[in-house]
Each structure stands twice: as C-alpha cells, then as structure tokens.
C-alpha positions as CSV (number, residue, x, y, z in Angstrom):
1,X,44.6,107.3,-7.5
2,X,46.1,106.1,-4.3
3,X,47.9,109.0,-2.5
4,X,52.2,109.1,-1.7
5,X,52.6,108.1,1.5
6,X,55.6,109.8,3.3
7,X,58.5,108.1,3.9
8,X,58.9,107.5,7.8
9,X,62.6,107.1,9.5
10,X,63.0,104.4,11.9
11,X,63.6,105.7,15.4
12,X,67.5,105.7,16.4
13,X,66.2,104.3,19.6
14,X,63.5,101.2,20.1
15,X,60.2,102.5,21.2
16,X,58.6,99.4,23.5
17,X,55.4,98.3,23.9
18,X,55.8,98.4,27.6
19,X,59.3,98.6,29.2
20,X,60.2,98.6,32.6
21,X,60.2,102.6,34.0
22,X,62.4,103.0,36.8
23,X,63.5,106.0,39.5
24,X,65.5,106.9,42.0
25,X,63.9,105.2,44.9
26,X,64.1,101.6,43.7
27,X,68.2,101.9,43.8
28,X,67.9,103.3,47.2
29,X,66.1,100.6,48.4
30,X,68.2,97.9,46.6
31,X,71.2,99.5,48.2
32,X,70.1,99.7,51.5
33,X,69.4,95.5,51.4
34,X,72.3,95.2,50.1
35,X,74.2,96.9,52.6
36,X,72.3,95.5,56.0
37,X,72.9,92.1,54.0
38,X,69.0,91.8,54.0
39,X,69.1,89.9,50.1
40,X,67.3,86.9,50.7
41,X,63.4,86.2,51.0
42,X,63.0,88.6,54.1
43,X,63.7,92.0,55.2
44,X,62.0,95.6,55.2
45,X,61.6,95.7,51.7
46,X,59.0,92.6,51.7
47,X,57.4,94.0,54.7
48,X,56.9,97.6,53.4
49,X,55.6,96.4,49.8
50,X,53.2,94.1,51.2
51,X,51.7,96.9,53.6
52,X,52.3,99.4,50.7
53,X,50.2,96.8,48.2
54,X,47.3,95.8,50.3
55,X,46.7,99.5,51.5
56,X,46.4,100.3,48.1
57,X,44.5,97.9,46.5
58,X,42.0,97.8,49.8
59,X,42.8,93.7,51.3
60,X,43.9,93.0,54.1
61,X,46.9,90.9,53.9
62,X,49.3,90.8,50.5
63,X,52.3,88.1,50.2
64,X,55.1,88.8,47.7
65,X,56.0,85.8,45.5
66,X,58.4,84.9,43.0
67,X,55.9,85.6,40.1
68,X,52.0,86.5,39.7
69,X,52.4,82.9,38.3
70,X,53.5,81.5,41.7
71,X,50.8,83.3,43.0
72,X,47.8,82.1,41.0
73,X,49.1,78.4,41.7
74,X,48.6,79.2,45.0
75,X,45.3,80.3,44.8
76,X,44.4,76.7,43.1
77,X,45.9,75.4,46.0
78,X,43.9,77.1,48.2
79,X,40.6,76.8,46.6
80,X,41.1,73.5,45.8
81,X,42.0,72.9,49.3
82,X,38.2,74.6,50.1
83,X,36.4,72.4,47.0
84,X,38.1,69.3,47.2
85,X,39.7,68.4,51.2
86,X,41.6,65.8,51.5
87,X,42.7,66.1,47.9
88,X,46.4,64.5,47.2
89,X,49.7,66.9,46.7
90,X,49.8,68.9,43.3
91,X,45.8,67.1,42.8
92,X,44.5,69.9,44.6
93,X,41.7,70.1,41.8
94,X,42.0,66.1,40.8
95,X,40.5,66.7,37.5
96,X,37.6,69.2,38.0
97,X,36.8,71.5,35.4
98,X,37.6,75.1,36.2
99,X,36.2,78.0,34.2
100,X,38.9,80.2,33.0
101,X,39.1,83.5,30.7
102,X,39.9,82.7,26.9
103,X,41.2,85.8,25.8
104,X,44.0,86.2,28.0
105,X,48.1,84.8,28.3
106,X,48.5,81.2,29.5
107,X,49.7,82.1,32.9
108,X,46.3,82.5,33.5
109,X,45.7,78.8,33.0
110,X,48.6,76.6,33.0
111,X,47.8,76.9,37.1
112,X,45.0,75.5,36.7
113,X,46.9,72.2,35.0
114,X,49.6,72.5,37.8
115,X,46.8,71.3,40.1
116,X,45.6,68.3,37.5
117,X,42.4,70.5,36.7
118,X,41.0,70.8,33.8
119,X,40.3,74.0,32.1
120,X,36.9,75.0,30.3
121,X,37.3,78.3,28.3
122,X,34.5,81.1,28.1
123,X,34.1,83.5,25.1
124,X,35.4,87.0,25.4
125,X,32.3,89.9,24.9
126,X,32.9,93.2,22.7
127,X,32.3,95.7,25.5
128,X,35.1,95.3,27.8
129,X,37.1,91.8,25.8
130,X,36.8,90.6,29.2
131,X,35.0,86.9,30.2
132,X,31.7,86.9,28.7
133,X,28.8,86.7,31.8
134,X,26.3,85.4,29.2
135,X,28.8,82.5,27.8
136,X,29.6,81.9,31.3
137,X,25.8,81.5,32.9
138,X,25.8,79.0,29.3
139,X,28.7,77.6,30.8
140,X,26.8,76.4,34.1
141,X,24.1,75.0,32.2
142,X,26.4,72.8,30.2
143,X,28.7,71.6,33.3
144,X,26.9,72.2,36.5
145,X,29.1,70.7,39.0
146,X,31.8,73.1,38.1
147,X,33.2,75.2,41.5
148,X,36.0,77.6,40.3
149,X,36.3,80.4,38.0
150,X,39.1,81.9,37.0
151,X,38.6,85.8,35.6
152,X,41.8,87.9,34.1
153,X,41.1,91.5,33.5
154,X,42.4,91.9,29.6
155,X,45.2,94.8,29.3
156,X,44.0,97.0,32.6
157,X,40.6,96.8,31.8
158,X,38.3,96.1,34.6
159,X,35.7,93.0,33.6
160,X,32.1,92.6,34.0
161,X,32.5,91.4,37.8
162,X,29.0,92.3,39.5
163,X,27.4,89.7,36.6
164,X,30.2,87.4,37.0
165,X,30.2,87.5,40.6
166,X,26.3,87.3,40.7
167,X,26.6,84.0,38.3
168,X,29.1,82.5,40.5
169,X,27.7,83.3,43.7
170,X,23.9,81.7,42.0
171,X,26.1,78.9,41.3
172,X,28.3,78.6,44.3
173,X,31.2,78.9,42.5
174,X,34.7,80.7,43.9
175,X,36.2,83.3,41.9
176,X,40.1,83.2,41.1
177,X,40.8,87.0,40.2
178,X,43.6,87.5,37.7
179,X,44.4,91.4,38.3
180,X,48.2,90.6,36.7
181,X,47.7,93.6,33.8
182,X,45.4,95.6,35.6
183,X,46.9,96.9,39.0
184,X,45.5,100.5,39.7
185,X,42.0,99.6,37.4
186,X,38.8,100.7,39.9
187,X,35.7,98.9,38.9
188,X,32.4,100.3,39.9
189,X,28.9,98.3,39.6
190,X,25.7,98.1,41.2
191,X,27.0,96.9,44.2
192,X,30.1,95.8,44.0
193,X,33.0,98.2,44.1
194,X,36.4,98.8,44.3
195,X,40.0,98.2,42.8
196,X,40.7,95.3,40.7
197,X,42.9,92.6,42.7
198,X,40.6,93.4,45.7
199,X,36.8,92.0,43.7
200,X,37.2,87.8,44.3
201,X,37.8,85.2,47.1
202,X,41.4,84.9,45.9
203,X,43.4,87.3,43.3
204,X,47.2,88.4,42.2
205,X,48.9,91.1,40.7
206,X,51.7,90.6,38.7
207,X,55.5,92.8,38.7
208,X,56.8,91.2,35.8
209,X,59.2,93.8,33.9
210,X,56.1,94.7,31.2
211,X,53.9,95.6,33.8
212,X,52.2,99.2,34.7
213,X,54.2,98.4,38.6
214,X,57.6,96.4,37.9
215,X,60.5,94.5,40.1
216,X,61.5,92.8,36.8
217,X,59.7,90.0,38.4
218,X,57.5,89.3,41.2
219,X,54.0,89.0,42.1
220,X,51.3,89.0,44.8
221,X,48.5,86.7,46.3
222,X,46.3,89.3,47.8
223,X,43.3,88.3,50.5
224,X,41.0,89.4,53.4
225,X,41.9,86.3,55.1
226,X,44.6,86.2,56.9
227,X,44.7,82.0,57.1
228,X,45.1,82.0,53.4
229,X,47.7,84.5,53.9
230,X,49.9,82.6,56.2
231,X,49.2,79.3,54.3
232,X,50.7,81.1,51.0
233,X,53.8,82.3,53.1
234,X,54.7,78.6,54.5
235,X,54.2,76.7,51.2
236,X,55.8,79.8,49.2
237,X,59.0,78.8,51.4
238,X,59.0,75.2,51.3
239,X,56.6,74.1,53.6
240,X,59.0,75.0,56.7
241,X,57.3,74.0,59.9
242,X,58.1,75.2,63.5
243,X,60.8,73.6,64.5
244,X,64.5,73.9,65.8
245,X,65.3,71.5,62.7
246,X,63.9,71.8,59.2
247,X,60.9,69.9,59.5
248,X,58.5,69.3,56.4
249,X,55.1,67.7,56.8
250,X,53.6,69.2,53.2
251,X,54.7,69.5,50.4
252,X,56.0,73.1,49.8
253,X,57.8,76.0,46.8
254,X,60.0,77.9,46.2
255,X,58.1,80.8,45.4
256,X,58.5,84.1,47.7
257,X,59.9,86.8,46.5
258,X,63.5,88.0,47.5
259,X,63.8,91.2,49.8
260,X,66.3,92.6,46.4
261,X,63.2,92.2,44.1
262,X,60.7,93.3,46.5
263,X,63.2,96.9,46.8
264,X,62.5,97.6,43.3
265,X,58.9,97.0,43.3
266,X,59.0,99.1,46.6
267,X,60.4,102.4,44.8
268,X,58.1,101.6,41.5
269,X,55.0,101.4,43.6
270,X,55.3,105.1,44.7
271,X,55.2,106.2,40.9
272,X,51.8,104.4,40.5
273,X,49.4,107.4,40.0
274,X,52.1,109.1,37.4
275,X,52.5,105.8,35.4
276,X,48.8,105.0,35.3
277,X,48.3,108.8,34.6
278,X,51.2,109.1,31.8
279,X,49.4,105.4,29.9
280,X,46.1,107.5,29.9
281,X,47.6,110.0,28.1
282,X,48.9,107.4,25.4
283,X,45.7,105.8,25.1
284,X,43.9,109.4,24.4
285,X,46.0,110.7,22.4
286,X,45.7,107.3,20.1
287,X,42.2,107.9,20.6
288,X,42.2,111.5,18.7
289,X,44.9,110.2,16.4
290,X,42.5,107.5,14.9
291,X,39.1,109.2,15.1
292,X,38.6,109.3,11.3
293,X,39.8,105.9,11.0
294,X,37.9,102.5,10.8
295,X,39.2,101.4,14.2
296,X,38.2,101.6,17.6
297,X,40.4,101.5,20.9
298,X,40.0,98.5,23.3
299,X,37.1,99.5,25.1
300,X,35.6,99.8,28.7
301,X,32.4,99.8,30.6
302,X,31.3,103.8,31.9
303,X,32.4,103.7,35.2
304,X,35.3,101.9,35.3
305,X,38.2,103.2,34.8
306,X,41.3,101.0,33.6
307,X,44.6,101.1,34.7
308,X,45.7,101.7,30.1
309,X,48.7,99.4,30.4
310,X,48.2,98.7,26.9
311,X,46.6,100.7,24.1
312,X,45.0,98.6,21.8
313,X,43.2,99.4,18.6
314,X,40.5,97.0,16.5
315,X,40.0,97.7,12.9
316,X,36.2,97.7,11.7
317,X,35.8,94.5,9.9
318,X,34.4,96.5,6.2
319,X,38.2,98.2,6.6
320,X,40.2,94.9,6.6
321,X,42.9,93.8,3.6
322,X,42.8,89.9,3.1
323,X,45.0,87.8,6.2
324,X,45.4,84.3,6.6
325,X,47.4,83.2,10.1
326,X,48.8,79.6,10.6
327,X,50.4,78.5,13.5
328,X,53.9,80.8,13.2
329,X,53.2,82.4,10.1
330,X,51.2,84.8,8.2
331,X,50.0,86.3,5.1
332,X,48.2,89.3,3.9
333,X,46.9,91.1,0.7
334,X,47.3,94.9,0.8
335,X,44.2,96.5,-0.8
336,X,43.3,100.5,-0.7
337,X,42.2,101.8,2.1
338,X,42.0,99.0,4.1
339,X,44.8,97.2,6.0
340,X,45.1,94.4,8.8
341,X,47.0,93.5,12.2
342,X,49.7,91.9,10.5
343,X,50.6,95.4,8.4
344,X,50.1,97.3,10.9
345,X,52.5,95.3,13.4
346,X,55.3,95.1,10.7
347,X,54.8,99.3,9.5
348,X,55.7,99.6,12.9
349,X,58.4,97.1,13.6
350,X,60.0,99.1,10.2
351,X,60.2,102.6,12.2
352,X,61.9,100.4,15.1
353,X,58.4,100.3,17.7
354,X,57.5,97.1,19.3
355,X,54.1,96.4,18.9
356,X,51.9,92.9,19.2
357,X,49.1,90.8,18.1
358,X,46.5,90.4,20.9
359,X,46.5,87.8,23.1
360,X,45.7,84.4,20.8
361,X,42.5,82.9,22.6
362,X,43.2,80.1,24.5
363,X,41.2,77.7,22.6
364,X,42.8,78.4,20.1
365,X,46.6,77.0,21.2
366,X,47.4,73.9,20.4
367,X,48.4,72.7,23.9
368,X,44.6,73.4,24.9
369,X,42.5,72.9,21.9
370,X,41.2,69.4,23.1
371,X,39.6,71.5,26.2
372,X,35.9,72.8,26.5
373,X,35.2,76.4,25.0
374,X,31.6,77.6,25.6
375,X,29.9,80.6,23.8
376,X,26.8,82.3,24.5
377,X,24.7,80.5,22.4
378,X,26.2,76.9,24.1
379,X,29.2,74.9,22.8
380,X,32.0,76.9,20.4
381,X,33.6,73.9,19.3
382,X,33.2,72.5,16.0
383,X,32.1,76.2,14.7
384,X,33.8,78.6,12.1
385,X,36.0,81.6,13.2
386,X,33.0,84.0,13.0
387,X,30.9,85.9,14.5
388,X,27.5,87.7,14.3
389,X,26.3,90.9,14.5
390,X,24.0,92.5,16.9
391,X,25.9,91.3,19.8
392,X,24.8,87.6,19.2
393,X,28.2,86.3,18.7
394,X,30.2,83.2,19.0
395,X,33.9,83.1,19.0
396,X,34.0,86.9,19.7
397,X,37.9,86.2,20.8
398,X,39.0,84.9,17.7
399,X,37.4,87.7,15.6
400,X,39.4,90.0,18.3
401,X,42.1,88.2,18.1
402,X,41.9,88.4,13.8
403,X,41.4,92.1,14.0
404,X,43.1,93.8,16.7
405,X,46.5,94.5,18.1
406,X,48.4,96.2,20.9
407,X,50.0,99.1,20.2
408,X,53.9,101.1,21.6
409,X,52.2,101.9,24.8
410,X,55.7,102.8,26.6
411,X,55.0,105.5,29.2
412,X,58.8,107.0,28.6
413,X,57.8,107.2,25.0
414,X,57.3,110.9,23.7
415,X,54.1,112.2,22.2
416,X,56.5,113.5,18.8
417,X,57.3,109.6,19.0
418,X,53.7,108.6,19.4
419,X,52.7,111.2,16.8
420,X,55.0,109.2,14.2
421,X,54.1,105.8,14.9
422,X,50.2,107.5,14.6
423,X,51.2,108.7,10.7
424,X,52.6,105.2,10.5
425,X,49.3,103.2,11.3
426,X,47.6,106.0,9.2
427,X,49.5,105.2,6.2
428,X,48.4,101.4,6.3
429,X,45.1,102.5,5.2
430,X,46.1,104.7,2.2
C-alpha cells in the first residue's frame, strides 16, 4: 500500500533557483559614480572590476561588456579575424562550421550565427555533461577543415579541457571558452591547470542577475593578449578612432559595460569565496538528502572543483514514471515509486520554489535542428532519443535533458527551506 505523504505548505516567500545576492558594498560603489557623475561607459568602477577580474581568474587583461553575450560575439570576431583575414563585416566566419557545446543555453551559439557561421553540435558525456572529447575527435573526422570550437562549462562545472584542448591543438583548431556559469570553478589535469575563464585562446564570464557573481547584467572577454584586449574595447564602443572628430573606419557596438553596472559587479565580486562556499553547502546537503534515492547529483571529474551555481539532480532511468515532452507542453503518468522531471518541477513550483528543466540540447530546438550534431559513434542525426549503456552512448544530452533537472539552488535560501523542498522531491517517489 502506498504510504500518506505529508501535506507540504507553500513558502510565504518564493524560494529562487538563483537570485541575485547583494551587500553593502555594491550601493557604495553605485553611489560614489553617481555622485562624481562617473555613469557612463567609464570610470573607477570599470577599471577596478577589470583589474579585480583578471587577478582572479589568472589573465592578463579583462574588458567589461554589456553582456557575456556581447562578449562571446567578440570572441567570433576575433577568431574569425585570425581564421578567416580579410573576411567582410558581421562575415567574420563566412559560413565555416564551428563546433559548439550541445547541452548548454543558446547564448552560447547564436554568436556563432551573428558572424554568418554555422554551428555543428557535439554530444554531451555522463561524467561531467560537459562537451564530449570522444564525439568531438568523431567530429574532426567527419569535417576536417573545421577551425573553432566553442566549449561552455555546464552549471559551474569545469569540462574535460586537457582532452579537448589536446584534440583541438592535434587539429589546429582555436578554443572559444564559455566560462558564463562557472566563474570561481578551478580545473586541474595532466597539464593543464587553472580557473575556468582562464583555459582557451579566448573566454567570457557572464554577470547576468542568475549568476554565482551578478551586476544584473554584464559580462567579460578575458585574454593574455593585450591586442585582443584593446581590439574588444574600440569595437565594444563603436569603433571610435583617434581623432579630434568621431571618426569610424570599422564597423563597431555598442557593447561595454556602464561604470553603474560595473559598481555592482565591483561590490559582488568581493563576496565570491562566501557565495561559491554557501552553493557548496546546497549541493551537499542535496547530496545527503537524496542518498537513498534513485538519483544522482550533476557530477564532476576528481580534481576539479566547480564553482555549484546550480544543484542539479538525474533520476536513474529504472526509477522513472511515464513523460512525453512536445515543443511547450508535457505529460506524465505517476506510478509508485518512481517519478519524473516534470513532477518533480511542478511538486516544487506547488510549495512556491522555482526550479527548471535542464538545459534542452541544442539540437534539439527548432531554430537549429537543420545543423550538424555528432556523437561518439559518428553522425546523431536521424537516430532515436536513446542511449546505451556502458558509456557507449549517443544522444547522451537528450537522455539528460529527459531525466534531469535543476534544483532551488538560491544561496540566501535556508537549509529548514532546503530541508522542505528535500521532503518534497522525496514524496514524488512514494
């Protein structure tokens, strides 16, 4: 006989996935622009945060932009710039095929589309649900003349870069390093070391208002070259060249970011260590919450050590209920002692917690389901939504996609809160 579950009351206040934490020092800093009347796109706020940033991450030079969307179209710009010279104004990539992550949002991409390339998605692997290095080295072997890759590290977790970089460096490829979600993560391989943001020839971090370091908006190209650098600072502001007049000889953006934003970033950046430090503590205790449960938490290679901006959970595949997904809608069958994403995500929308499905693979959206997606074992397209087992696996992001989700991972939220929304997930399986 199934057992009662107890009845749960919704919190008087929303518990976020991942809202915006904010401290003293941010209004300071604000206030101070606003009173020298340094608002606009410089001042000491920019200057400090970029210091502050690079320092941190270990680059040398660090320009604050509009968004970490602003600043991966840059990046295209740049490396197409190096690939393709001579190349015509927003062409920089003129239809070359650019390998990008698949599990991951479409910031990541729609960049790469800015700069009329075309993207060529690579399967997502179990161990970290970063780029898969085994799809990827496929990936060469199916389009050989292919020059840029573009790697996200999923949710703060660090990907497998020493294989990726080894791939791309066999293949003499550039690496585009999407470090949006995962500012603070420290990867550690063989050789290659250090904190994510710092591990490709051109990367960003993001400040949008979700992330583990927010402005509300914002984000960062970050380089050891300091010609990239100043390239990104004169297209970021329109292309202004040095002149009494304004005088424009390329095309140019509006894309850095304003001294106000950059304030707010500025006071957020010196809670790092205690925000990265308070997600931790979410993801463990989720962790020891779920141990006798058929789930596992998104994992992450030994080593590493992930920045936890979201805890994520996957259910074992024997433990999931019936669940169909179209396009905006969805459907499950509740069966004992099993249960799915979808009930999961709306037992915890009914106790007033924001939770979500995990990123939808790119090849799996409609705007991009005409492009290339490779597997390990060679082309994905045409196949069924499965996968295998013993690691040989195809579509490994749409089997995450069908059986995981991202959990309240709100570093203000309390562990009595977290301890609730724990009993909730718990009951889904009764």
């Amino acid at each position: 006989m199934a057992k009662m579950s107890e009845r749960l009351e919704p919190f008087k206040k929303k518990v976020w996935l991942s809202s915006p934490t904010i401290h003293e020092e941010e209004l300071a800093f604000v206030r101070e622009a606003i009173e020298t009347n340094w608002v606009s796109t410089v001042g000491e706020n920019i200057n400090e945060l970029e210091r502050m940033v690079a320092e941190y991450v270990g680059v040398k030079y660090a320009v604050g932009l509009s968004s970490g969307t602003a600043a991966l179209h840059m990046c295209m710009k740049l490396a197409g710039e190096r690939i393709n010279p001579g190349a015509k104004p927003g062409r920089a990539l003129d239809g070359m095929r650019v390998f990008c992550s698949d599990m991951t949002f479409d910031a990541t991409v729609n960049p790469v589309v800015y700069e009329d390339g075309e993207p060529v998605f690579i399967d997502t692997e179990y161990d970290t649900w970063n780029m898969d290095p085994k799809a990827l080295e496929k990936a060469f072997e199916l389009y050989p003349d292919v020059r840029l890759v573009v790697i996200a590290h999923l949710y703060g977790v660090p990907a497998k870069m020493q294989e990726i970089r080894d791939i791309c460096r066999k293949h003499n490829a550039l690496i585009i390093e999407d470090a949006a979600e995962a500012l603070g993560a420290v990867y550690t391989g063989s050789k290659l070391k250090g904190k994510c943001g710092s591990l490709g020839d051109y990367m960003v971090i993001s400040f949008n208002g979700n992330k583990i370091v927010t402005g509300s908006t914002g984000g960062m190209f970050l380089t050891d070259d300091k010609e990239d650098a100043d390239k990104v600072r004169k297209w970021s502001t329109q292309s202004r060249e040095a002149a009494p007049w304004y005088q424009h000889e390329e095309l140019g953006y509006n894309y850095r970011m304003s001294n106000i934003v950059a304030g707010i970033v500025r006071g957020n950046m010196l809670h790092i260590d205690e925000h990265i430090a308070s997600k931790k503590a979410i993801y463990e205790r989720y962790k020891e919450g779920f141990k006798d449960l058929p789930v596992c938490m998104n994992p992450f290679e030994a080593g590493a050590e992930p920045n936890y901006w979201l805890s994520c959970m996957l259910i074992d595949k024997e433990a999931m209920c019936p669940q169909v997904r179209g396009e905006r809608d969805y459907l499950y069958i509740k069966e004992p002692g099993k249960s799915c994403p979808s009930e999961i995500l709306e037992t915890i929308s009914g106790i007033n917690a924001e939770g979500r499905p995990i990123w939808k693979p790119m090849h799996m959206q409609p705007v991009f389901r005409m492009h290339g997606f490779v597997t390990r074992d060679g082309n994905g397209r045409g196949r069924s939504n499965a996968y295998i087992d013993k690691g040989e696996a195809y579509d490994v992001g749409a089997d995450i996609f069908d059986r995981g989700l991202c959990l309240p991972s709100d570093n203000k939220m309390t562990p009595d809160q977290q301890d609730v929304i724990i009993k909730a997930v718990r009951q889904t399986f009764d």
